[in-house]
N, C-alpha and C positions, 0 to 999 in steps of 0.2 A: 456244707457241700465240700465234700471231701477232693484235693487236686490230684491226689495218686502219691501213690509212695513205690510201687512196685517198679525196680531199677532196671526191665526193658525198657521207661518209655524214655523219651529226651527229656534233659533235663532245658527248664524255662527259666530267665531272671523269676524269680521270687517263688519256684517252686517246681513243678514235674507238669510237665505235658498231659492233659487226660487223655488224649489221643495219641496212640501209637503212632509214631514216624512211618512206617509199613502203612499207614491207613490214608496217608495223608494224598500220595498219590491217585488211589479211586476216588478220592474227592475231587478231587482235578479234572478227571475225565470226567466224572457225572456230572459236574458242572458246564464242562466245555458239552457236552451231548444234551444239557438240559438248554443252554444258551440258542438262540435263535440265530444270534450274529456270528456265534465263533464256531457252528459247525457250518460254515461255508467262506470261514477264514483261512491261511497258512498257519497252521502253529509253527511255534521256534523257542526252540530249548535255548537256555539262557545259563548261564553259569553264574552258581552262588555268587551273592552281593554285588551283581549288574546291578545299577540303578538305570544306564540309560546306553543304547549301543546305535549305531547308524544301520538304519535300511533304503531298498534300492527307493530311488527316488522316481527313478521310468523303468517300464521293463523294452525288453527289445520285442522288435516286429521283424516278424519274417516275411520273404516276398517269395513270389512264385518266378521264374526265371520267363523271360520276354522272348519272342521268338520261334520260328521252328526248330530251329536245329540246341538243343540244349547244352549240348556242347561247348557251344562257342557263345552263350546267353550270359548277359553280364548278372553279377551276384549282386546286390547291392548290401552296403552296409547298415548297423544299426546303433542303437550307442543303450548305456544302462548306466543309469546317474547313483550315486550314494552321497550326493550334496545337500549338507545342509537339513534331512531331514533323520530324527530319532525314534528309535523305539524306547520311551520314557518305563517303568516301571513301576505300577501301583499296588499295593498288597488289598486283599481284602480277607475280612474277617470277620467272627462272630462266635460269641460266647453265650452256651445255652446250659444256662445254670441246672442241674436235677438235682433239688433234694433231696437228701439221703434215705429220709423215710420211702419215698417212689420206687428210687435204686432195689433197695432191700423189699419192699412188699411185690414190685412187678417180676411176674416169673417168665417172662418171655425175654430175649435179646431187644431192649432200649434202641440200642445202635442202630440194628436194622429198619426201627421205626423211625427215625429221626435221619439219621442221615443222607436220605432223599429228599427230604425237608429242607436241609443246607443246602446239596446240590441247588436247588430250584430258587433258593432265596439267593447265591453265589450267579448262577445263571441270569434272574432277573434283573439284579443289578450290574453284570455286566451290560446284556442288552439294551437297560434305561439309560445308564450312563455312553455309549457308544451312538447308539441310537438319537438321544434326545439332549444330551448331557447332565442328566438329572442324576444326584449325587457322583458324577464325575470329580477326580480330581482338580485343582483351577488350574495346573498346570499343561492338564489335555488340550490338545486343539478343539476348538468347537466342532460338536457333535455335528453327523452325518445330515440328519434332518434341518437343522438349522443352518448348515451350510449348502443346501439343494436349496432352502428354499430363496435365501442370499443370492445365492444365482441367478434366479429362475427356474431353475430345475422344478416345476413342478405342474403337474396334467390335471385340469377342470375335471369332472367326472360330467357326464352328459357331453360332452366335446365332440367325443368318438364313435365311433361305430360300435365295438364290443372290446374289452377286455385286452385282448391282444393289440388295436392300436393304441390304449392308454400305455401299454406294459414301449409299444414302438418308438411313440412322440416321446416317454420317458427316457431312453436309451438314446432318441436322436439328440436330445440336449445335452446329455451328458458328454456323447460322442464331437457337436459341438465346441465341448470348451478341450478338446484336447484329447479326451480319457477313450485308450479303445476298450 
């Protein structure tokens, strides 16, 4: 298996990138669009060799002004924390060896077939590890599911009337311990 010799791509310790730098960012979005969890997340651009940066810890609430006359309605304040909690930084990765003889006899674009394949594999594991903590970093906080269910956070199925009160009493708990 051949690593590249051709001097557009980046050069890697112990050899050449097979993948063009230019290529690397559609991997990134197909993965965040293939992800369950991180396309209803904020993304945030991080600047080379971040390993870890503070994010808000509360966000702020907004009130509606008290009163008839709006004018003279007192404003209330709000507060937004950056205490004490980190955006840690984990790489992920994967190396999908082709054969030269493949290379050479497949007369189609490889790429096009395969790297939708990464996408969805980059996607899945973010979502298991975020989700459940499975192949998570040990450095993560425990995942999202096992800390619902630590809580309480979690709704019987049969309990409710339909759907939408499961999705309610779920939302009341959360709401509950603090989280709007």
């Amino acid at each position: 298996v051949n690593r590249g010799d051709d001097p557009t791509y980046e050069d890697t310790p112990g050899g050449h990138a097979l993948i063009e730098h230019k290529l690397l960012r559609p991997i990134i979005q197909g993965a965040v669009e293939k992800s369950a969890v991180l396309r209803f997340m904020k993304t945030r651009r991080i600047p080379g060799g971040v390993t870890q940066m503070p994010v808000l810890e509360s966000l702020p609430t907004a009130y509606h002004l008290e009163g008839t006359n709006q004018d003279t309605g007192l404003k209330q304040t709000t507060t937004m924390t950056w205490d004490k909690v980190y955006f840690r930084v984990s790489e992920i990765a994967v190396i999908v060896p082709l054969p030269d003889n493949l290379v050479e006899d497949i007369n189609y674009d490889l790429w096009d077939e395969f790297r939708p394949k990464v996408e969805e594999a980059f996607g899945k594991r973010i979502d298991t590890s975020i989700l459940f903590g499975t192949g998570a970093p040990s450095f993560w906080p425990t995942a999202i599911v096992p800390q619902a269910i630590t809580a309480g956070n979690t709704v019987t199925q049969g309990t409710g009337v339909d759907i939408a009160s499961y999705m309610s009493n779920a939302m009341a708990a959360v709401e509950a311990d603090g989280f709007v």
